[in-house]
C-alpha positions as CSV (number, residue, x, y, z in Angstrom):
1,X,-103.2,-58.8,24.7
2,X,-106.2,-61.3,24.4
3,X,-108.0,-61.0,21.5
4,X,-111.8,-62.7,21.6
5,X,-112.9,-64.1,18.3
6,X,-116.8,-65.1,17.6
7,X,-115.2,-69.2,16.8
8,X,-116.8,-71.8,17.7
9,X,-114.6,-74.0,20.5
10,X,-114.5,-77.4,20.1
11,X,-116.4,-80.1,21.3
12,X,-115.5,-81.2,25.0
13,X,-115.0,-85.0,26.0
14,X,-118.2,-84.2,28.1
15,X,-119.8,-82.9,24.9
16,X,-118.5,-85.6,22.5
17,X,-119.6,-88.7,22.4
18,X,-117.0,-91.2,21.4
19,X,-117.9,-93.7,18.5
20,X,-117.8,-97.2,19.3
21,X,-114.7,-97.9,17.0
22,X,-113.0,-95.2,18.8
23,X,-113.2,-97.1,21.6
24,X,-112.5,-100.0,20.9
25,X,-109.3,-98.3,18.9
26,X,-108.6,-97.2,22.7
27,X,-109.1,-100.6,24.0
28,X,-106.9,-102.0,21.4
29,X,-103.9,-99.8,22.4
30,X,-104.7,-100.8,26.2
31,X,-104.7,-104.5,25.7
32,X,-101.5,-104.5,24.0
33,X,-100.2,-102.9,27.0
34,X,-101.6,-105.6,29.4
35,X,-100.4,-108.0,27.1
36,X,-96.8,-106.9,27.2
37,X,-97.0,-107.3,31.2
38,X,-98.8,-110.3,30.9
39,X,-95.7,-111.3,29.2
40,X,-93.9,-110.9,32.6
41,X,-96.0,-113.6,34.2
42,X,-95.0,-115.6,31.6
43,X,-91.5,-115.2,32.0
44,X,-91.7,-115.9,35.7
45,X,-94.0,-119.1,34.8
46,X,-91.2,-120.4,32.0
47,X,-88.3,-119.4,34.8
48,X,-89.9,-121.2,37.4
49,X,-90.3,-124.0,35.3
50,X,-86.8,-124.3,34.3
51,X,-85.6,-124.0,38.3
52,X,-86.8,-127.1,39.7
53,X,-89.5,-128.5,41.9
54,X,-89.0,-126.0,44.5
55,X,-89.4,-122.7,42.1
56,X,-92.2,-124.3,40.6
57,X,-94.0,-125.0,43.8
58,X,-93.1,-121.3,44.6
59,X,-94.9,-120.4,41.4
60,X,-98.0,-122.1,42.2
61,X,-98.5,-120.8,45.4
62,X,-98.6,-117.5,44.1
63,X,-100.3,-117.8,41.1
64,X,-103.4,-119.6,43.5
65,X,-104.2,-116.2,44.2
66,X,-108.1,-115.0,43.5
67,X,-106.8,-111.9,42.3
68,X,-104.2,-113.0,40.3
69,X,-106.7,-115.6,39.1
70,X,-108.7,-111.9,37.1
71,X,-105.7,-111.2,36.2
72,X,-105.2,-114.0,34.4
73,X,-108.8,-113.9,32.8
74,X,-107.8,-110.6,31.5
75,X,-104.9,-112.0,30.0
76,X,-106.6,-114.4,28.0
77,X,-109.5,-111.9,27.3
78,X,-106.6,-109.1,25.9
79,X,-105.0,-111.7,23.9
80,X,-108.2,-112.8,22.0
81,X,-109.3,-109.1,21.5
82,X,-106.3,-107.7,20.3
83,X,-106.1,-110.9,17.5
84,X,-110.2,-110.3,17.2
85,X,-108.9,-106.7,16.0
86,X,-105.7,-107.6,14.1
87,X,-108.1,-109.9,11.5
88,X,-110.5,-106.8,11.7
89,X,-107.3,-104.5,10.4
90,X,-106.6,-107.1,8.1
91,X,-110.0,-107.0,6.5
92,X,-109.5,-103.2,6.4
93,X,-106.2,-103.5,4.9
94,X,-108.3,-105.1,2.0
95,X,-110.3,-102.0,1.7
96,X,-113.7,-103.3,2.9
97,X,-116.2,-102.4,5.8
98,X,-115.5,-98.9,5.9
99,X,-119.6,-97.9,5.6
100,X,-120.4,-97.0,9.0
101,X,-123.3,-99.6,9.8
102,X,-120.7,-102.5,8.6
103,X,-117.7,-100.6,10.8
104,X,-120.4,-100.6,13.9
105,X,-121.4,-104.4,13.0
106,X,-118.0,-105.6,12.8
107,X,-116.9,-103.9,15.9
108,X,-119.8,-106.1,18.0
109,X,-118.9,-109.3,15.8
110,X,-115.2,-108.4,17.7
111,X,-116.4,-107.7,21.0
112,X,-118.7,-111.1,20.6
113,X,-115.7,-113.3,19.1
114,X,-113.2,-112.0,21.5
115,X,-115.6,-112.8,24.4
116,X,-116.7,-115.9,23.1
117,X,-113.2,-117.1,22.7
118,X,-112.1,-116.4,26.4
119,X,-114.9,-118.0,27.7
120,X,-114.2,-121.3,25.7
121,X,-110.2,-121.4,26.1
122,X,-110.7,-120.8,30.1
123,X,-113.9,-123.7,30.2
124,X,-112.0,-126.1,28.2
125,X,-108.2,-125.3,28.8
């Protein structure tokens, strides 16, 4: 027995649009996945440095890859947004920039800042 009722549905994803510190809330929550497998890389770059010329050569020829090469940018590029967002919860934590034109000005100041900081760790590093 379906009853109809005059309510209103809720808005649909195609309907909604999604604030801009929504998504970057999302993107926070993806990032700290990639990070985590990022962490595997890492573990095979520490294991191959502990096992000798060979392993390390090994390494290298694998890492030379252009793909992994995006990879890697995205790594760096995760890392620096994720902190980018951690100071931004921080500043939260201390009860400020909760007005929505600061919350929408801070959230470009951490897109800039996270950007900005890849760029210079992968020029100079």
């Amino acid at each position: 027995m379906a009853t109809h009722s005059n309510r209103p549905t809720s808005p649909h994803l195609q309907i909604y649009k999604l604030p801009l510190t929504g998504l970057i809330s999302i993107s926070h929550r993806i990032t700290g996945v990639f990070l985590s497998l990022g962490l595997l890389i890492f573990v095979y770059i520490t294991s191959a440095l502990a096992g000798g010329p060979d392993d390390f050569k090994a390494m290298q020829d694998f890492l030379d890859n252009g793909l992994l090469q995006l990879v890697y940018f995205g790594f760096v590029y995760a890392l620096f947004f994720h902190l980018c967002h951690g100071v931004r919860h921080l500043i939260w934590d201390a009860g400020e920039t909760f007005a929505l034109e600061t919350l929408n000005r801070y959230a470009m100041i951490e897109l800039a800042a996270s950007l900005l900081l890849t760029l210079f760790t992968l020029i100079f590093v």
